[in-house]
N, C-alpha and C positions, 0 to 999 in steps of 0.2 A: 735632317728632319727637325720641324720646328719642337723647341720644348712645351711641356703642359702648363698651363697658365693654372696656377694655383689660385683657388677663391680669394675675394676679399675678406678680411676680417667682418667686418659689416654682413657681409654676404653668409658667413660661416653662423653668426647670431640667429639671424632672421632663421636660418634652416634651422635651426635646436631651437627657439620658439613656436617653429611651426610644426615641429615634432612634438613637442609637447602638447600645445594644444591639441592634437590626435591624440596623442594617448589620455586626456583628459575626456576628451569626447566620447571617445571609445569604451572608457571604464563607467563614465554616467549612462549611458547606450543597456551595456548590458546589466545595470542595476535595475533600471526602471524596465526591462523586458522580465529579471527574475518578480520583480514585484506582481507585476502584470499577470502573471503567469503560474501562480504558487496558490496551491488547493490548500486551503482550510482545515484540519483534523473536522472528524466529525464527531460532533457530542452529542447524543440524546436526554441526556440527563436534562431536566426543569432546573432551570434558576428559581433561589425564594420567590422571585417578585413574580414569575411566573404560575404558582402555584393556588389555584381559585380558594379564598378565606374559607369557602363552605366546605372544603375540604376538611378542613381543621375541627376536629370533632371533640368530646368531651374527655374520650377515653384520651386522646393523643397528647391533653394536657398535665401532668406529674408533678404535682405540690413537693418542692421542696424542703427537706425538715432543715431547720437550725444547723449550721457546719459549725462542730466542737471544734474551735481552735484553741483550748488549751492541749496543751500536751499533759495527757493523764497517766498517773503513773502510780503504782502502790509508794506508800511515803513511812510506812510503819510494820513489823512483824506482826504486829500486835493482830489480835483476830477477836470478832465480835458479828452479833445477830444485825449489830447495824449496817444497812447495805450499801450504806454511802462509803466504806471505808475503803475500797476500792476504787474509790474516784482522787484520791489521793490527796493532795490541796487543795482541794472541791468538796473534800468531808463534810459532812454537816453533823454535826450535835446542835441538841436542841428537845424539850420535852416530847415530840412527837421520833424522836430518831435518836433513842438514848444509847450509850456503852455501859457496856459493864467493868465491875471493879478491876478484873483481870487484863481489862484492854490500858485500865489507866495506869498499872504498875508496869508494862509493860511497856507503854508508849515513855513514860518517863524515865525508862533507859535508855534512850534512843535520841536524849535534849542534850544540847551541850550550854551553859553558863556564859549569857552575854556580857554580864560583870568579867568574870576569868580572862572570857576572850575579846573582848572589845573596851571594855572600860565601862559599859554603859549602866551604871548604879541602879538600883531598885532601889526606890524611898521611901518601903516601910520595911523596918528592920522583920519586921513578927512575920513577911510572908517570905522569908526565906533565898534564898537563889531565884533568879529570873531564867531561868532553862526556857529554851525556846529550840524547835529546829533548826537542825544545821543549816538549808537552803534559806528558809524566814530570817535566820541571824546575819547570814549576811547581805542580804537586802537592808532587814531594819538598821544596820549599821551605817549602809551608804544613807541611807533619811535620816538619819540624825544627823550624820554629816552634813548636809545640805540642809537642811533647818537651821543649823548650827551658823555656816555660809551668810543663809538668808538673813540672821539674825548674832549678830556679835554678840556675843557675852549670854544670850541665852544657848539652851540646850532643852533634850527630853527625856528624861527618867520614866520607868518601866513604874506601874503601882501594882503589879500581881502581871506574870505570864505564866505559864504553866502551873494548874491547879489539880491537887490529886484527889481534894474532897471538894462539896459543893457547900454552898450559905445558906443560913434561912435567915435574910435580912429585907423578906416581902422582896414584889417585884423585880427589882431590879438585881436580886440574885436567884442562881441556880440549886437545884438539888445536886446529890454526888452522882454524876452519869449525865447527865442533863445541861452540863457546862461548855460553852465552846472554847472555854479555856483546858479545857482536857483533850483540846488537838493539838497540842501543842508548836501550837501556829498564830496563837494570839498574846497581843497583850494591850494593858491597860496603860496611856504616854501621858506625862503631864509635863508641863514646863514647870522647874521648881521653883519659878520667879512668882508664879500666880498662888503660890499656897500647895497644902496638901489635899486637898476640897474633889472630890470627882461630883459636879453638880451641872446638871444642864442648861438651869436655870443662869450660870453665867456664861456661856457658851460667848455671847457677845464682848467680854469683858477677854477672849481668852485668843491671842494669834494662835497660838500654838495648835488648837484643833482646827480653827478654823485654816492654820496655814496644812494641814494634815489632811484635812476634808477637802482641798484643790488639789494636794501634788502628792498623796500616799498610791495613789493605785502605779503613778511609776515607779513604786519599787516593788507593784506585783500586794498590795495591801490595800484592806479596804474596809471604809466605816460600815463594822458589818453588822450597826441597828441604827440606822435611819430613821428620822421623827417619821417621814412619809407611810411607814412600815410597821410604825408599829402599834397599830392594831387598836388605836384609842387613848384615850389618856392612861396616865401611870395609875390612876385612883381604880383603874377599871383592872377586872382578873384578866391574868394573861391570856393573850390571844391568840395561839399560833395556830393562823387556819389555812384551810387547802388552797388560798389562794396566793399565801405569802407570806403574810403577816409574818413578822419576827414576835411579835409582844414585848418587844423594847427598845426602847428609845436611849442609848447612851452615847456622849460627845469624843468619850476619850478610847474606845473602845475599838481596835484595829485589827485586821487578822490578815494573815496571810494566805493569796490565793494564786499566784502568779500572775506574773506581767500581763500578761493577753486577759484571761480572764478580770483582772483588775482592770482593765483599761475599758472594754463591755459591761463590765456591769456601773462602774461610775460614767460610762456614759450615755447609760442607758440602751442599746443596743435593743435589746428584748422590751425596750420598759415605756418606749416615746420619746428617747433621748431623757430622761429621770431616769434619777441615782437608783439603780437597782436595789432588793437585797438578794444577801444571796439563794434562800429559800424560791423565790421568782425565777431566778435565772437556772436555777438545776432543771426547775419543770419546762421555762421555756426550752432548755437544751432536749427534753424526752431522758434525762438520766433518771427524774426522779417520776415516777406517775400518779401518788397521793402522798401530800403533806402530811394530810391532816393524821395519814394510819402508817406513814413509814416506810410506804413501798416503793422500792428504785425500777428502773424499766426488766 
């Protein structure tokens, strides 16, 4: 019996080429028959764009209030008829939203000494310790730091933060209850290269607020009486009306509000992109609902 003739090599190729291409043909075959062939889910729901404008009625539309993005938080044991004291870093003092003498002895147990804890000097001997809160302390610490940075060999000294009586030195001071330095979240900076002088009239003559008046609200601090704000010139009676007004105009004068709120109200957010104050920004938020008589929402 004759033997089987085994393929050629050649021969053996061609046939696994031409299996392949079968199974290539095969598997594109039955893709394009699933494509062909495959139902749709059905959806009745309207797309936006589907939806007639006239549909869209008056009621349908929801005015938006203000979104607080401060994180608000009580900042003080202290208790008082003032309703802001519950907004926390957001307080307001001010003649139309005053504390009483018990909220100030009380709030000033509760400051710790940025001299003690930082270094950071107060340059009139007569006003005592610069007590400030503990979260404001270490903010104002990093800003002096970083003015210090900006500027070699100068620095910023406190001229009065926390105050437990008020001044009668006309306008540009408060009565006892009436001060926003009794939040204990402000204070008064100077550079001690320019003098001892807290005057507006050199504002131009002074980096140091002007460097404060660009880059304090990143440390959550804010120039918190603005020329724009306040309410007239210094010759005229204080102005703090229901629309804003601080009724003072001072260059050196900083408070603590937190980062976020700092950063909205020096950029105006509420205001036209203008330097907020913060009297403005509490009503834009709905916390506060009359400046003028004290009342919070």
């Amino acid at each position: 019996m004759d033997k089987l003739k085994r393929p050629s090599p050649k021969r053996i190729v061609f046939l696994g080429i031409v299996l392949i291409l079968a199974a290539i043909l095969t598997w594109l075959s039955i893709r394009l028959l699933v494509k062909n062939t495959a139902v749709a889910p059905t959806d009745n729901r309207k797309t936006p764009e589907s939806v007639p404008l006239e549909t869209i009625t008056d009621e349908s539309v929801v005015e938006e209030e203000p979104e607080i993005t401060n994180s608000i938080k009580p900042i003080s044991n202290a208790s008082s008829s003032n309703c802001t004291i519950k907004y926390g870093t957001l307080m307001l003092i001010n003649p139309n939203f005053m504390v009483e003498n018990s909220f100030i002895a009380e709030r000033k147990t509760e400051l710790i000494s940025l001299y003690s804890k930082y270094g950071i000097a107060e340059g009139v001997a007569g006003n005592g310790d610069n007590l400030l809160d503990e979260e404001a302390a270490i903010h104002i610490n990093d800003m002096v730091n970083a003015y210090r940075s900006a500027y070699p060999g100068h620095t910023l000294e406190t001229r009065s933060c926390f105050r437990a009586v008020g001044t009668s030195c006309g306008r540009l001071c408060a009565a006892t209850g009436a001060s926003d330095h009794h939040t204990g979240l402000t204070c008064d900076l100077l550079d001690p290269v320019y003098g001892t002088s807290l005057d507006t009239d050199t504002y131009d003559q002074h980096l140091d607020w002007q460097w404060l008046r660009e880059n304090s609200y990143k440390y959550g601090f804010i120039d918190r009486f603005p020329e724009s704000w306040a309410g007239g010139p210094m010759s005229e009676p204080l102005n703090v009306d229901e629309n804003g007004s601080t009724g003072l105009f001072e260059t050196w004068h900083y408070r603590y509000v937190g980062i976020e709120a700092a950063a909205e109200i020096a950029t105006g957010k509420y205001n036209n992109g203008q330097y907020d104050s913060l009297e403005h920004y509490l009503k834009s938020l709905n916390l506060v609902i009359d400046l003028k008589n004290g009342l919070c929402k």
